[in-house]
DOZA-338632 format. One record per residue: x, y, z of N, C-alpha, C in turn; residue in one letter. Coordinates in pm, whole numbers. Layout:
REM residues N
site n_X=X | n_Y=Y | n_Z=Z | ca_X=X | ca_Y=Y | ca_Z=Z | c_X=X | c_Y=Y | c_Z=Z | r=A $
...
REM end
This chain:
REM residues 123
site n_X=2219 | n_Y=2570 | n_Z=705 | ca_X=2123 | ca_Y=2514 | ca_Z=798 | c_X=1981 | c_Y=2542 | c_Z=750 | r=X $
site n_X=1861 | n_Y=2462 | n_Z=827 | ca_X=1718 | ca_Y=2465 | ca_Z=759 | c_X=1638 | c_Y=2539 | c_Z=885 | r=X $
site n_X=1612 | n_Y=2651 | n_Z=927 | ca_X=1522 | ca_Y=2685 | ca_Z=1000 | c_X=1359 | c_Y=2647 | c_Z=1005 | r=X $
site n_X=1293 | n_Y=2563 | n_Z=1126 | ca_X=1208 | ca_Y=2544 | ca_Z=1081 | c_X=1076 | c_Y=2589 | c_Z=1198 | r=X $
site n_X=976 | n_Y=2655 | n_Z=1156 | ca_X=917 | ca_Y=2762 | ca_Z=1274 | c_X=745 | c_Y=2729 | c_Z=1243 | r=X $
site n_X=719 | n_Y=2668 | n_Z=1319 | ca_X=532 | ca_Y=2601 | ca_Z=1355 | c_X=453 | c_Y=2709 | c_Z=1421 | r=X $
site n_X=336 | n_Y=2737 | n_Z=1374 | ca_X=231 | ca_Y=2785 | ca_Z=1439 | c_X=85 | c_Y=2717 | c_Z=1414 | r=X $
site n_X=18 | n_Y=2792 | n_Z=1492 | ca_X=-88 | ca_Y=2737 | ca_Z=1450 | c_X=-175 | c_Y=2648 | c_Z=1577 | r=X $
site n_X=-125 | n_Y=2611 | n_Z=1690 | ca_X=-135 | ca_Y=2579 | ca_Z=1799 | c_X=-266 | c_Y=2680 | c_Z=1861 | r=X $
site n_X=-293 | n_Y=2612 | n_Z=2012 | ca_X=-429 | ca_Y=2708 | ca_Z=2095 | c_X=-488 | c_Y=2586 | c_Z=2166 | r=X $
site n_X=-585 | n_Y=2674 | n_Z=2263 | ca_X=-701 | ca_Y=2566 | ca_Z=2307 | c_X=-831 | c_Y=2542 | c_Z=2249 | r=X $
site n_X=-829 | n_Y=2411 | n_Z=2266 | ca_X=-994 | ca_Y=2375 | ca_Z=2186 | c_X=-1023 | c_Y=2275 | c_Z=2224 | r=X $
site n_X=-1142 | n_Y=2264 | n_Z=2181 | ca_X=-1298 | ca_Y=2186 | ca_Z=2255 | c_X=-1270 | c_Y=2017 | c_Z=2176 | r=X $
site n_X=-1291 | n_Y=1944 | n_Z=2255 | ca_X=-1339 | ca_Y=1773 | ca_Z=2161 | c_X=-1407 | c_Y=1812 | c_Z=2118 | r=X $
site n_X=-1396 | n_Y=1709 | n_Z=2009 | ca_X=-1425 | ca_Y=1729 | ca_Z=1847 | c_X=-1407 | c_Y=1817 | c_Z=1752 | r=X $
site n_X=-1331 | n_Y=1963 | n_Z=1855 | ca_X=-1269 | ca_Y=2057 | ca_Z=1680 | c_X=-1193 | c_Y=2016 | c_Z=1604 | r=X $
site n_X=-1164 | n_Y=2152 | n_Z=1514 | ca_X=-1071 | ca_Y=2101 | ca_Z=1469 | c_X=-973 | c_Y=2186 | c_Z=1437 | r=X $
site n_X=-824 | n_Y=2171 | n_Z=1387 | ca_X=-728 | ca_Y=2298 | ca_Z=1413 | c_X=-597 | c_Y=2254 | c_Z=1317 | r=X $
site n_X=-585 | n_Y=2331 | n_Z=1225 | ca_X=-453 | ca_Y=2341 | ca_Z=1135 | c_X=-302 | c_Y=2403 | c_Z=1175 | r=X $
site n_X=-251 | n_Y=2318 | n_Z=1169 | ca_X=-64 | ca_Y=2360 | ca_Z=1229 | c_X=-21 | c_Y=2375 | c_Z=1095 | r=X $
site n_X=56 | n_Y=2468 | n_Z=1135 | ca_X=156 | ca_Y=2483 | ca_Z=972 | c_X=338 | c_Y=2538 | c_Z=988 | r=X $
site n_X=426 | n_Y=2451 | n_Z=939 | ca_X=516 | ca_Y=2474 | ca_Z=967 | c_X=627 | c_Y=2532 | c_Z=829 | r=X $
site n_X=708 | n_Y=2608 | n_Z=872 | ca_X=747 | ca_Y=2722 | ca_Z=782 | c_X=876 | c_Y=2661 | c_Z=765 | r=X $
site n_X=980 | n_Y=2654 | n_Z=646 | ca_X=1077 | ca_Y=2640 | ca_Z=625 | c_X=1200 | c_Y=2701 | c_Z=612 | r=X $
site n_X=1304 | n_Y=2759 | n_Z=608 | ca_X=1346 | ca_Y=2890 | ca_Z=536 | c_X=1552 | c_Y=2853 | c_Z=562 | r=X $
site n_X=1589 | n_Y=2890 | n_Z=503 | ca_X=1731 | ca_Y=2871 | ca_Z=503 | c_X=1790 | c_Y=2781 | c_Z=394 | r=X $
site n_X=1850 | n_Y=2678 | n_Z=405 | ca_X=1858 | ca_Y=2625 | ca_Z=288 | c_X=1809 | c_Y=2522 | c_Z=262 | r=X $
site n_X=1645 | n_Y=2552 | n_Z=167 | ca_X=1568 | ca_Y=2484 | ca_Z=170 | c_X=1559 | c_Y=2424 | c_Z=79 | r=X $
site n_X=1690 | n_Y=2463 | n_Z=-77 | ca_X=1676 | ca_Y=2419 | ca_Z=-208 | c_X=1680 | c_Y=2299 | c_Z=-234 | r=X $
site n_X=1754 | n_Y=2200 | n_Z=-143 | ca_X=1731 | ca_Y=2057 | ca_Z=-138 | c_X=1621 | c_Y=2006 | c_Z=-135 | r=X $
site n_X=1574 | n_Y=1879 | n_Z=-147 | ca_X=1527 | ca_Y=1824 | ca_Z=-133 | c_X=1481 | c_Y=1749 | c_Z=31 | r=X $
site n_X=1369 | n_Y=1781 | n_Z=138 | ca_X=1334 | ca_Y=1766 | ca_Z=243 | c_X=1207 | c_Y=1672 | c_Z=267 | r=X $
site n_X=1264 | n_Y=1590 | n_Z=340 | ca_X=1115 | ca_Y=1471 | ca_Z=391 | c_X=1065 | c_Y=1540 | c_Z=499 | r=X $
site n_X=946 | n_Y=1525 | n_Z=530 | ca_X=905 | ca_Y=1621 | ca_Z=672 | c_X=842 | c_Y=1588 | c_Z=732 | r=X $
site n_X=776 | n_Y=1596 | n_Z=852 | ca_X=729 | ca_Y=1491 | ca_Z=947 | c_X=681 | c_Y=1588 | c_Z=1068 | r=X $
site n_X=573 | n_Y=1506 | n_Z=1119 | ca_X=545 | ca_Y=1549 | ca_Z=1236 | c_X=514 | c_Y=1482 | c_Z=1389 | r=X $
site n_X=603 | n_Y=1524 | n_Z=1482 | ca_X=634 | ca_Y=1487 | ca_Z=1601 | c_X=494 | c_Y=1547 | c_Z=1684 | r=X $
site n_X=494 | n_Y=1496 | n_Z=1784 | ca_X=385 | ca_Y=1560 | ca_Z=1932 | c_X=434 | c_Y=1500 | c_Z=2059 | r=X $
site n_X=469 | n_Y=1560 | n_Z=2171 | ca_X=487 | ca_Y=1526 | ca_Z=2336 | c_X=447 | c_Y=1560 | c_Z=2438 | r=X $
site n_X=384 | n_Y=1510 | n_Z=2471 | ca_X=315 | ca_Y=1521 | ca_Z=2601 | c_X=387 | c_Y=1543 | c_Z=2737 | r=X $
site n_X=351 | n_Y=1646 | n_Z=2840 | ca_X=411 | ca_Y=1622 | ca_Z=2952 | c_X=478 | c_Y=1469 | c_Z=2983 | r=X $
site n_X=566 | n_Y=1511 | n_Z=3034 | ca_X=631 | ca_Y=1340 | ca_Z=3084 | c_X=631 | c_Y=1229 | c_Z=2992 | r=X $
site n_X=599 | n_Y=1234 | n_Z=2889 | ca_X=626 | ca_Y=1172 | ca_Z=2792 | c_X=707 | c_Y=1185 | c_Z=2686 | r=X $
site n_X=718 | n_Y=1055 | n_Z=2636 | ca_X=875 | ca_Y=1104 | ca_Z=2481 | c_X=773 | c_Y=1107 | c_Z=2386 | r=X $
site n_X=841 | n_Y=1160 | n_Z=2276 | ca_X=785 | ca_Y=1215 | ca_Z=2191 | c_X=776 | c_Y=1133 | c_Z=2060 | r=X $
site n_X=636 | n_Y=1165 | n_Z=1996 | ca_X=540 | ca_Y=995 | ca_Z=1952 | c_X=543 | c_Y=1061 | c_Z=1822 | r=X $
site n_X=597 | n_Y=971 | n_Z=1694 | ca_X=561 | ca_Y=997 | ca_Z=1535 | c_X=419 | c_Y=1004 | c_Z=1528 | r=X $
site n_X=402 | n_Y=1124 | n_Z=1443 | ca_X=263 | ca_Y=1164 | ca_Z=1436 | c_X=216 | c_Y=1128 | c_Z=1281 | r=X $
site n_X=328 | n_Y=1190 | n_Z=1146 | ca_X=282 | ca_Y=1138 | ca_Z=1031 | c_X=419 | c_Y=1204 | c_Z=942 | r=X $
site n_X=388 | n_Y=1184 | n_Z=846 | ca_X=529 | ca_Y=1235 | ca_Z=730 | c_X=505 | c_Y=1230 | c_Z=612 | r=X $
site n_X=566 | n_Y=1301 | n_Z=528 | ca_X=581 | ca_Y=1287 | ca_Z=383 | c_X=650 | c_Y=1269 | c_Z=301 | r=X $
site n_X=734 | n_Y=1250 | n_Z=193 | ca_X=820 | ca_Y=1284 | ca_Z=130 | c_X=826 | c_Y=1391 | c_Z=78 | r=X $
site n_X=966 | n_Y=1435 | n_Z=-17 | ca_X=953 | ca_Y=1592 | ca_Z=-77 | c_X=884 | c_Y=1600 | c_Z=-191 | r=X $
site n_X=807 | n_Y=1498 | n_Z=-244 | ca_X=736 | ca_Y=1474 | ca_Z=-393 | c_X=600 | c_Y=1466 | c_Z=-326 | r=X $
site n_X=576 | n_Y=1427 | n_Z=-222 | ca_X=452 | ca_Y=1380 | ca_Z=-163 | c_X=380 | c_Y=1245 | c_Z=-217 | r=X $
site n_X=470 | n_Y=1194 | n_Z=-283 | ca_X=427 | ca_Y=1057 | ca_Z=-309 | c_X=392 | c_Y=933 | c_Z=-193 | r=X $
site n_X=480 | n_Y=991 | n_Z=-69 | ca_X=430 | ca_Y=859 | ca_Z=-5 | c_X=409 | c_Y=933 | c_Z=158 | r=X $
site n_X=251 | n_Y=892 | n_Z=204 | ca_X=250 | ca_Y=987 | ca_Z=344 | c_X=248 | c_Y=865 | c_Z=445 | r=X $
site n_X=261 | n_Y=843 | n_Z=574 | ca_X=244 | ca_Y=777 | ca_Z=655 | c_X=203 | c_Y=823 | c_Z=780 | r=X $
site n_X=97 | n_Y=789 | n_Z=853 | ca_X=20 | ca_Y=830 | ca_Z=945 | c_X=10 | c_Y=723 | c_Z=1098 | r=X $
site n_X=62 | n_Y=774 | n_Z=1188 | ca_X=38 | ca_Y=659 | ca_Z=1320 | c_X=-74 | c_Y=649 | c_Z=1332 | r=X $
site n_X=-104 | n_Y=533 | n_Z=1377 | ca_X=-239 | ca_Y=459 | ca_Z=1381 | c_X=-353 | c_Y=570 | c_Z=1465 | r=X $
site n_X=-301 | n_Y=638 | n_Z=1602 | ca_X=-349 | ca_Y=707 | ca_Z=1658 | c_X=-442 | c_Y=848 | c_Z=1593 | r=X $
site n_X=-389 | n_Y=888 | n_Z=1492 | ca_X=-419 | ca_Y=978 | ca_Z=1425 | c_X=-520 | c_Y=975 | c_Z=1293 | r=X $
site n_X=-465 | n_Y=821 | n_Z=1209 | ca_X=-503 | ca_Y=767 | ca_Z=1127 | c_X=-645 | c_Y=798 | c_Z=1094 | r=X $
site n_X=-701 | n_Y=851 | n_Z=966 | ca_X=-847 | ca_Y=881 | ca_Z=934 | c_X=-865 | c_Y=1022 | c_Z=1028 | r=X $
site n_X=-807 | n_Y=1106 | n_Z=1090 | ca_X=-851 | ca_Y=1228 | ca_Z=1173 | c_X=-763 | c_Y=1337 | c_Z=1104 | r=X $
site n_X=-615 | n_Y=1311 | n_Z=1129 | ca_X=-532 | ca_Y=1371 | ca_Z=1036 | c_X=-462 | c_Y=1384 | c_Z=953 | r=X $
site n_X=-418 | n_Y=1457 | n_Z=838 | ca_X=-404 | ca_Y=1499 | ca_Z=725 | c_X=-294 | c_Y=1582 | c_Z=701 | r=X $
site n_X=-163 | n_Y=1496 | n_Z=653 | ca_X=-67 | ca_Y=1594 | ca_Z=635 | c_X=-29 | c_Y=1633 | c_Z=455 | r=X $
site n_X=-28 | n_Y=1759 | n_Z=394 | ca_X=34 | ca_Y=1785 | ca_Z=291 | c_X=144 | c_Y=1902 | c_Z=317 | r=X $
site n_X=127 | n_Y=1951 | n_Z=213 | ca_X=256 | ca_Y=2050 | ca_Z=183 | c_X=273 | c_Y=2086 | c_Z=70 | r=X $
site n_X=307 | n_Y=2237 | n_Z=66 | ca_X=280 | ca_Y=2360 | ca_Z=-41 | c_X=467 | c_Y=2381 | c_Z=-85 | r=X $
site n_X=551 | n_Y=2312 | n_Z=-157 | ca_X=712 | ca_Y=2368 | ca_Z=-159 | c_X=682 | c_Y=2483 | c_Z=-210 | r=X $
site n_X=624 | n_Y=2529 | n_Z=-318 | ca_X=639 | ca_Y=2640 | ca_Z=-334 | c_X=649 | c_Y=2774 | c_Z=-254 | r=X $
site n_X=641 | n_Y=2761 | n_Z=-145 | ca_X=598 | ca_Y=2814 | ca_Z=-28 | c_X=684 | c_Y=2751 | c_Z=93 | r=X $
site n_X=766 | n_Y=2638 | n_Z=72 | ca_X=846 | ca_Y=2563 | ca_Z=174 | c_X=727 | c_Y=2550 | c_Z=315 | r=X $
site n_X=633 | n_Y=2514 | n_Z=310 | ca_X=531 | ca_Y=2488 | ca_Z=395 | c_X=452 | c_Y=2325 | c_Z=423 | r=X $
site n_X=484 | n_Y=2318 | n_Z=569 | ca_X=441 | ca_Y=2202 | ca_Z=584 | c_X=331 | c_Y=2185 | c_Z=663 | r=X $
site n_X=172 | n_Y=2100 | n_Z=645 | ca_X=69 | ca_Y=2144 | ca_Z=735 | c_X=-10 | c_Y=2043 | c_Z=790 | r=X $
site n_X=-64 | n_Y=2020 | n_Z=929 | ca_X=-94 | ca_Y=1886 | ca_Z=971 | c_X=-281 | c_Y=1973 | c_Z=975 | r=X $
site n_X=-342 | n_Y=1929 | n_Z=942 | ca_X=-467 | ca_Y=1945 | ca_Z=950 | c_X=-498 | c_Y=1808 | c_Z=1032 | r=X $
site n_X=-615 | n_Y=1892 | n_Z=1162 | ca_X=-661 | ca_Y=1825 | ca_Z=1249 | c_X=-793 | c_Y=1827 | c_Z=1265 | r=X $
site n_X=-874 | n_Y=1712 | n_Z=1260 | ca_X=-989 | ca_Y=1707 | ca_Z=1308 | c_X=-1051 | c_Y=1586 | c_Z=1406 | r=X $
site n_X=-1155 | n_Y=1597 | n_Z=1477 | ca_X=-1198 | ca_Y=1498 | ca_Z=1576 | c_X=-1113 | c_Y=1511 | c_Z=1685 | r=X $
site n_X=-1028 | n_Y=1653 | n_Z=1750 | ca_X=-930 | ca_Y=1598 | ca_Z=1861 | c_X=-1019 | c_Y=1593 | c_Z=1964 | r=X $
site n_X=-948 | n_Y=1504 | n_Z=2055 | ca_X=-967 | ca_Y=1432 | ca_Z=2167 | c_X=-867 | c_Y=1531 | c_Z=2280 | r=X $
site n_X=-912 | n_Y=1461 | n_Z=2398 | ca_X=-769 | ca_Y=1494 | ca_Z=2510 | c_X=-636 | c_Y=1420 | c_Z=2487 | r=X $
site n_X=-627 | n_Y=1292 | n_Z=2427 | ca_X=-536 | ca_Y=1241 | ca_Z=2392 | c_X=-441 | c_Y=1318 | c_Z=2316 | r=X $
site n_X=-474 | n_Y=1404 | n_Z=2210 | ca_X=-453 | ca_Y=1461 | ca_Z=2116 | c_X=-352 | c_Y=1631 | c_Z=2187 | r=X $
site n_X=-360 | n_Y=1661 | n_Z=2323 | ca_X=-352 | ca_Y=1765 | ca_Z=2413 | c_X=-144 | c_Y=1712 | c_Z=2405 | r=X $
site n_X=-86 | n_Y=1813 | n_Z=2357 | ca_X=79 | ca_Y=1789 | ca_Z=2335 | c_X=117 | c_Y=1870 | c_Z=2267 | r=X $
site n_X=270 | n_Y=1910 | n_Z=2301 | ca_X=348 | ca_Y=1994 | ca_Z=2167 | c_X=370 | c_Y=1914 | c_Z=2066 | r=X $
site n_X=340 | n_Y=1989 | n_Z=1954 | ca_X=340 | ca_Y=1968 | ca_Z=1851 | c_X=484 | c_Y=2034 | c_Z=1756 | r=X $
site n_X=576 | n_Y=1897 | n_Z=1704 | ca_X=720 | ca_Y=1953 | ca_Z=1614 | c_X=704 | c_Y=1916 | c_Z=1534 | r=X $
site n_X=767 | n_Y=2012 | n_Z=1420 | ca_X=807 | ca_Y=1975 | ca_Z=1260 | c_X=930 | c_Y=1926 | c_Z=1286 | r=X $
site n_X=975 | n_Y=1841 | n_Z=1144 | ca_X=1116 | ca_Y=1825 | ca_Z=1164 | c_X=1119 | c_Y=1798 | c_Z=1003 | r=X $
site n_X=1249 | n_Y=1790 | n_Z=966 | ca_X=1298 | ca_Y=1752 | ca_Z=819 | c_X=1435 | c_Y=1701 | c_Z=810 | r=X $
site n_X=1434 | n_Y=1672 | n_Z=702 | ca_X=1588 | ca_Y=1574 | ca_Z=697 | c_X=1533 | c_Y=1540 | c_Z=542 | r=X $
site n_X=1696 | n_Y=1526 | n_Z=442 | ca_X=1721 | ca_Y=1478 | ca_Z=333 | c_X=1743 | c_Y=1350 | c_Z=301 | r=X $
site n_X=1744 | n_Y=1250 | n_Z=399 | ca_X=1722 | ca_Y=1137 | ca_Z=370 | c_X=1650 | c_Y=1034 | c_Z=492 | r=X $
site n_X=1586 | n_Y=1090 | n_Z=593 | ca_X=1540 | ca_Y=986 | ca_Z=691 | c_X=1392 | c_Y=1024 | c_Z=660 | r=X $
site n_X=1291 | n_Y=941 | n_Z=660 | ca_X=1156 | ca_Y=924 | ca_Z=637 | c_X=1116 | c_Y=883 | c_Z=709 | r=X $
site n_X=966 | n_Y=857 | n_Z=786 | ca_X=864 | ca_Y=815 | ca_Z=838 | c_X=901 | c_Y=843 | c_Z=992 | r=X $
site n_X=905 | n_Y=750 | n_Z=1092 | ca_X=960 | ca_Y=745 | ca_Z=1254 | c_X=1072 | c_Y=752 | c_Z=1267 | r=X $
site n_X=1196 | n_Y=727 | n_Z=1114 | ca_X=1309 | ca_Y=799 | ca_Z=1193 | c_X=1344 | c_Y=896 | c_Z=1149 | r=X $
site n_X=1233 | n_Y=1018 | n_Z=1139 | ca_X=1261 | ca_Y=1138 | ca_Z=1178 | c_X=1234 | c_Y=1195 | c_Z=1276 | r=X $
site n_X=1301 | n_Y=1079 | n_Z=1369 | ca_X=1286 | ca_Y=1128 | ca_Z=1480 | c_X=1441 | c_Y=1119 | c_Z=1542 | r=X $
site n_X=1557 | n_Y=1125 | n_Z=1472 | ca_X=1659 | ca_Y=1160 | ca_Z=1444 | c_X=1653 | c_Y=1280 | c_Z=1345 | r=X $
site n_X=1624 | n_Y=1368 | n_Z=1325 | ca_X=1617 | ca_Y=1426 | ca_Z=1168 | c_X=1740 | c_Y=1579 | c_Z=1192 | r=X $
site n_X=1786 | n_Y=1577 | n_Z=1149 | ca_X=1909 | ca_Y=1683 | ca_Z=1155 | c_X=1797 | c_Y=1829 | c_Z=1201 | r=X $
site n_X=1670 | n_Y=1866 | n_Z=1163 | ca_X=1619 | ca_Y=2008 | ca_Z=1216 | c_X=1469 | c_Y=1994 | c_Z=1244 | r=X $
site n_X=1497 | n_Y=2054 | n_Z=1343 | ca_X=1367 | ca_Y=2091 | ca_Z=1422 | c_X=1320 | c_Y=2174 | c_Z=1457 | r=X $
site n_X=1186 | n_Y=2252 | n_Z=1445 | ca_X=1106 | ca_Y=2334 | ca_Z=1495 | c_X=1138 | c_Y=2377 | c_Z=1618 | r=X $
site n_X=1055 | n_Y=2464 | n_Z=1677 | ca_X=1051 | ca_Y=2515 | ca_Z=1828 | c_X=945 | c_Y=2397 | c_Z=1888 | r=X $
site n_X=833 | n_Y=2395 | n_Z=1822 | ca_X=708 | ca_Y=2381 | ca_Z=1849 | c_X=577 | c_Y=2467 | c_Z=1873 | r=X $
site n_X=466 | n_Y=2399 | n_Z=1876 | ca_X=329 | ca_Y=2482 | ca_Z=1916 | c_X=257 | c_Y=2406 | c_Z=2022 | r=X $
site n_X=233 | n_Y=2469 | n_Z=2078 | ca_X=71 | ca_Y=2403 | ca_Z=2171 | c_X=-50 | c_Y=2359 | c_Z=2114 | r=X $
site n_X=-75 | n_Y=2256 | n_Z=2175 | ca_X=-197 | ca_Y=2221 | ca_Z=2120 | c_X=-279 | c_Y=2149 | c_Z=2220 | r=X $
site n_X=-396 | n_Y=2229 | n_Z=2305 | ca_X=-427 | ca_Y=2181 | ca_Z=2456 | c_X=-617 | c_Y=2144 | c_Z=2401 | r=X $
site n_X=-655 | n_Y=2040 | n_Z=2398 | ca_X=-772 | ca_Y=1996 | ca_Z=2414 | c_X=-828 | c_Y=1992 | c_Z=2556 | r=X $
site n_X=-931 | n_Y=2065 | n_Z=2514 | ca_X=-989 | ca_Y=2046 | ca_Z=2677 | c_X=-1133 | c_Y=2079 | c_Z=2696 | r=X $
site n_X=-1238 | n_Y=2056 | n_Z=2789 | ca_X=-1382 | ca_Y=2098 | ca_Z=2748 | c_X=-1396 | c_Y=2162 | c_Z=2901 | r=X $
REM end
């Protein structure tokens, strides 16, 4: 199995800005696409962005698009959404997830998932 454990979450002001980083560990020697989820109270939970395990190809929901920034360190099995310009919109838990062969929004099936972090915009 792939344990996968996010921090990096808190409260902050419109327009900061705030780095999530999610940790990998178990059996990570494969090859992993990785992705990031966010949900809001009462809401289902909205593709945020993804990568592949080469990082050749990233994809970003429109919502986010030009604000945030996902890479990733394997050497380190680390995955990290850098955030800037949040809004209240932006106020949701925030999940990693991975999977060996599903990419972009349908990892939102993805065999492992994070706990999550908080991430509360507010002024």
């Amino acid at each position: 199995q792939v344990q996968l454990v996010e921090s990096g979450g808190g409260l902050v002001q419109p327009g900061d800005s705030q780095r999530l980083s999610c940790v990998a560990s178990g059996m990570t020697s494969t090859a992993l696409n990785m992705g990031w989820f966010r949900q809001a109270p009462g809401k289902e939970r909205e593709f945020v962005g993804a990568i592949t395990w080469s990082g050749d190809s990233i994809l970003y929901a429109d919502s986010v698009k030009g604000r945030f920034t996902i890479s990733r360190d394997n050497a380190k099995n680390t995955l990290y959404l850098q955030m800037n310009s949040l809004n209240l919109e932006d106020t949701a838990v925030y999940y990693c997830a991975a999977d060996r062969g599903r990419y972009g929004p349908s990892l939102l099936s993805a065999a492992y998932w994070g706990q999550g972090t908080q991430v509360t915009v507010s002024s």
